[in-house]
VMD Tcl script that builds the backbone (N, CA, C; Angstrom):
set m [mol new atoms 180]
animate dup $m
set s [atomselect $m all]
$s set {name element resname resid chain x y z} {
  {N N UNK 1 A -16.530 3.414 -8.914}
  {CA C UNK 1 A -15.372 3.873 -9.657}
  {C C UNK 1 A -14.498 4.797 -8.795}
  {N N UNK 2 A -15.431 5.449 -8.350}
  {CA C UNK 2 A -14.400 6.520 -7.366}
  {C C UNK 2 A -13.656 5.982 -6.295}
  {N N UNK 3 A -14.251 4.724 -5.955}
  {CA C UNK 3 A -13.613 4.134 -4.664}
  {C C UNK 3 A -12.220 3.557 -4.974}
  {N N UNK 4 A -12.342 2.799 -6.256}
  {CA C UNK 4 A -11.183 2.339 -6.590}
  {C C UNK 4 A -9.990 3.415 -7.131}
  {N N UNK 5 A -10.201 4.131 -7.658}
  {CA C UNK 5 A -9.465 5.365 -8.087}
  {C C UNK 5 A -9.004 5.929 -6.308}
  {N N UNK 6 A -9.502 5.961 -5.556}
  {CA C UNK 6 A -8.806 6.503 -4.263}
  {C C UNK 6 A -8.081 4.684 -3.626}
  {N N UNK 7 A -8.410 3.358 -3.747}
  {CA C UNK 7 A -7.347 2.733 -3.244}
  {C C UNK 7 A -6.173 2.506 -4.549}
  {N N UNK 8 A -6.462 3.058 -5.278}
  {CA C UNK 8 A -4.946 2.777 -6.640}
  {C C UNK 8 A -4.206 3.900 -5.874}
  {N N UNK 9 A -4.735 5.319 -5.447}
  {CA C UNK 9 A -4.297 6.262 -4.560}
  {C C UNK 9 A -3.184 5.818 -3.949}
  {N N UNK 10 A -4.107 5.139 -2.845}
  {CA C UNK 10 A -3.179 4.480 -1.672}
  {C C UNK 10 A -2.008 3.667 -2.293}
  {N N UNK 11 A -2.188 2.595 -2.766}
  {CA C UNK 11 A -1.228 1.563 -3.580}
  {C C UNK 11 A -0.010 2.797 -4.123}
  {N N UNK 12 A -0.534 3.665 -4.676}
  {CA C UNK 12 A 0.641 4.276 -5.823}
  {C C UNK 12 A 1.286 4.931 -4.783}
  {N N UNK 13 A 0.827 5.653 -3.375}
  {CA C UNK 13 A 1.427 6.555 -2.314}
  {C C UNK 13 A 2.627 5.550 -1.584}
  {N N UNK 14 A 1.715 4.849 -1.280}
  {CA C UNK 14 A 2.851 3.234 -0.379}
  {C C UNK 14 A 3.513 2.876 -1.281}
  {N N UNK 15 A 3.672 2.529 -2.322}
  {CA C UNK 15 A 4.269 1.763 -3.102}
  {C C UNK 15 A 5.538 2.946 -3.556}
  {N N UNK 16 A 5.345 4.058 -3.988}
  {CA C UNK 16 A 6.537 5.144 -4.492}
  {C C UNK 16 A 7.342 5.741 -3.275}
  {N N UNK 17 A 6.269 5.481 -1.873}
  {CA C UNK 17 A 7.269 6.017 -0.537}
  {C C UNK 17 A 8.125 4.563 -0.101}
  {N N UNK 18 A 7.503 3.509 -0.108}
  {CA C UNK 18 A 7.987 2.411 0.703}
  {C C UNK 18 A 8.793 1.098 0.228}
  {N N UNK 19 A 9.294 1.470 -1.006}
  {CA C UNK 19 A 9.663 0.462 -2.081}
  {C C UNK 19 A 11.204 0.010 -1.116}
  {N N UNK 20 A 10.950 -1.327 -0.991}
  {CA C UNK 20 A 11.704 -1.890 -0.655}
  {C C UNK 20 A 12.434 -1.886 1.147}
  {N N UNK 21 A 11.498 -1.398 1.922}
  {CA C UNK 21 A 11.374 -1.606 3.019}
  {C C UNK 21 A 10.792 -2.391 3.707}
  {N N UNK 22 A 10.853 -2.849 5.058}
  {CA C UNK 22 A 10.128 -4.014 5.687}
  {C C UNK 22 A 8.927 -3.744 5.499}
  {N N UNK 23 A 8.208 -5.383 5.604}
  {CA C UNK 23 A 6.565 -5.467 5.174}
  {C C UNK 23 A 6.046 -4.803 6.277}
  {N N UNK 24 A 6.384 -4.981 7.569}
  {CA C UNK 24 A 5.770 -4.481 8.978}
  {C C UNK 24 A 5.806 -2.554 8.481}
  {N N UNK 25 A 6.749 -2.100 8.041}
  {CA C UNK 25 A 6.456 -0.570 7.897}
  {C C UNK 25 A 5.862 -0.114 6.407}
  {N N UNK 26 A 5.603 -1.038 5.598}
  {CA C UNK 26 A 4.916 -1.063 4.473}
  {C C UNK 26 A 3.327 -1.093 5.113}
  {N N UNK 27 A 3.393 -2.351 5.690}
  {CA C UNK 27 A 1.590 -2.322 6.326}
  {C C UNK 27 A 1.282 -1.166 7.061}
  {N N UNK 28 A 2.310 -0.427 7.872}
  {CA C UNK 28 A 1.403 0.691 8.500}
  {C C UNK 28 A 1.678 1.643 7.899}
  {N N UNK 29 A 2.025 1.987 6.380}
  {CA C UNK 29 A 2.212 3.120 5.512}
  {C C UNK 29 A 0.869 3.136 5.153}
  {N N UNK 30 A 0.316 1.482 4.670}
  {CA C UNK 30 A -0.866 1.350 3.719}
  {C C UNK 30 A -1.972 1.743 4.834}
  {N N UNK 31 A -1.891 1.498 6.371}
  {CA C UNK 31 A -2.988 1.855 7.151}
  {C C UNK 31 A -3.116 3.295 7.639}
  {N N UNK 32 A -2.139 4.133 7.502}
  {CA C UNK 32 A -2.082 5.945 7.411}
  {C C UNK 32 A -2.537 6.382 5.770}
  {N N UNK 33 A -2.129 5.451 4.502}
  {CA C UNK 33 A -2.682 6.204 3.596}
  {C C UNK 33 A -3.998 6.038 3.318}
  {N N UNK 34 A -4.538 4.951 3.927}
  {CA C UNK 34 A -6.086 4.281 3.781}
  {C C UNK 34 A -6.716 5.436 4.666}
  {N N UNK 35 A -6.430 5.748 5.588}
  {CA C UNK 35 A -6.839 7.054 6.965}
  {C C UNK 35 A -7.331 8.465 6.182}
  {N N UNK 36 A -6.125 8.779 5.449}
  {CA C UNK 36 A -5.941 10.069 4.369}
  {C C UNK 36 A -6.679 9.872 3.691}
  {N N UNK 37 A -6.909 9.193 2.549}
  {CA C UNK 37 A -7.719 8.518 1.746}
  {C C UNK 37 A -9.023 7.880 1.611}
  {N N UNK 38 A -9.159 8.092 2.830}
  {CA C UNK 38 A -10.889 7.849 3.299}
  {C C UNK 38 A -11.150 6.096 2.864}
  {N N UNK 39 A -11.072 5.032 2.963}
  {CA C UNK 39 A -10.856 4.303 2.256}
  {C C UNK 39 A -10.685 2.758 3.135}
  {N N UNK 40 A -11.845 2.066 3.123}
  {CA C UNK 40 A -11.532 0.409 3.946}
  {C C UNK 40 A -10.258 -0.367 2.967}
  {N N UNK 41 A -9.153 -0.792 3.449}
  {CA C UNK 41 A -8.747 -2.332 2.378}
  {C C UNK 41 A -8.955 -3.275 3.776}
  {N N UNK 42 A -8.766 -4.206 2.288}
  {CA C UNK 42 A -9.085 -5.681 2.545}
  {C C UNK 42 A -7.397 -6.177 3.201}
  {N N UNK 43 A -7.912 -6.978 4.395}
  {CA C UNK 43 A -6.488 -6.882 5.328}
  {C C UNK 43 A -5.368 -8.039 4.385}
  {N N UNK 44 A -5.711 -8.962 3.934}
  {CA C UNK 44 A -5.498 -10.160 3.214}
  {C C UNK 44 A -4.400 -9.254 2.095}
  {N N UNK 45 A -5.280 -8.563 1.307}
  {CA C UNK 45 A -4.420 -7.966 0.096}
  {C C UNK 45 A -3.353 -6.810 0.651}
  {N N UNK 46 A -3.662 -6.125 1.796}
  {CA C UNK 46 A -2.707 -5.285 2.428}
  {C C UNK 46 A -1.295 -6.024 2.730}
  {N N UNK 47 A -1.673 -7.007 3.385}
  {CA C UNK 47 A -0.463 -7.935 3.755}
  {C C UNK 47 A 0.355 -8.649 2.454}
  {N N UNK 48 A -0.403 -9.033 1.386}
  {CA C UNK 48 A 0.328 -9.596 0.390}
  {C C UNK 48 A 1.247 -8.339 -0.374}
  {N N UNK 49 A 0.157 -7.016 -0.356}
  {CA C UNK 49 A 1.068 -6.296 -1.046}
  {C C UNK 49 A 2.053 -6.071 -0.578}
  {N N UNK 50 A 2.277 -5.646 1.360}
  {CA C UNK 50 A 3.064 -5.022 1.740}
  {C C UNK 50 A 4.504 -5.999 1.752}
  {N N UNK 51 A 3.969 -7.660 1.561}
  {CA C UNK 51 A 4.769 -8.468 0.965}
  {C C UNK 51 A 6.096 -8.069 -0.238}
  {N N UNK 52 A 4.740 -7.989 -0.940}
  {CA C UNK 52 A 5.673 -7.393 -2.188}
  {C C UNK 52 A 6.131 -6.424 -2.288}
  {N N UNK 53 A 5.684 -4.891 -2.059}
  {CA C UNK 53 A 6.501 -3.948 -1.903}
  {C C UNK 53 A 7.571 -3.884 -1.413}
  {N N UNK 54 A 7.974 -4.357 -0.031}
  {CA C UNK 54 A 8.660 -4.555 0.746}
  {C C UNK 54 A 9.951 -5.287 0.398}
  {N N UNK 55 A 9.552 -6.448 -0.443}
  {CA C UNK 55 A 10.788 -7.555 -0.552}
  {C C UNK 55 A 11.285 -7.124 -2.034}
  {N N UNK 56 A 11.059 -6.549 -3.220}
  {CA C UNK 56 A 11.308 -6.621 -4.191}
  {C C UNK 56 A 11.215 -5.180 -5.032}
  {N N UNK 57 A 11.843 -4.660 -5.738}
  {CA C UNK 57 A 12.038 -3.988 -6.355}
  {C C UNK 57 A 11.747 -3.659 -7.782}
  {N N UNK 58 A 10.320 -3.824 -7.929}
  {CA C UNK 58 A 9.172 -3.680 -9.044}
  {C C UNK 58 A 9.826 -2.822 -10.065}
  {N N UNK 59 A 10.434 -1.942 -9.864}
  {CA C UNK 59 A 10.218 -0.750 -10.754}
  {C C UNK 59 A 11.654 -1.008 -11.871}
  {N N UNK 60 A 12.657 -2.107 -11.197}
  {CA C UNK 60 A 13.381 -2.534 -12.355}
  {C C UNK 60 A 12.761 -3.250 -13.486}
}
mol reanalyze $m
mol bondsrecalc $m
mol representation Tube
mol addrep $m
């Protein structure tokens, strides 16, 4: 439980700093907050998210 509660961490840190910037500086937001955060991700879902963060604007 605790593990996941620190990568929603990460997700919510990258995602509220990096919304709508390139995926390349989205992925190395998510690999400095994973650092902070004590915390392995899975490279597969890093890349899809930083996909999405990056290209689209969720929060409309």
């Amino acid at each position: 439980m605790e593990q996941a509660l620190r990568i929603r961490g990460v997700w919510e840190e990258v995602a509220t700093a990096h919304c709508c910037r390139p995926p390349e500086e989205v992925k190395a937001a998510y690999g400095a907050a994973a650092e902070r955060w004590n915390v392995q991700l899975d490279e597969r879902a890093v890349t899809l998210s930083s996909l999405y963060i990056g290209a689209s604007s969720y929060w409309e």
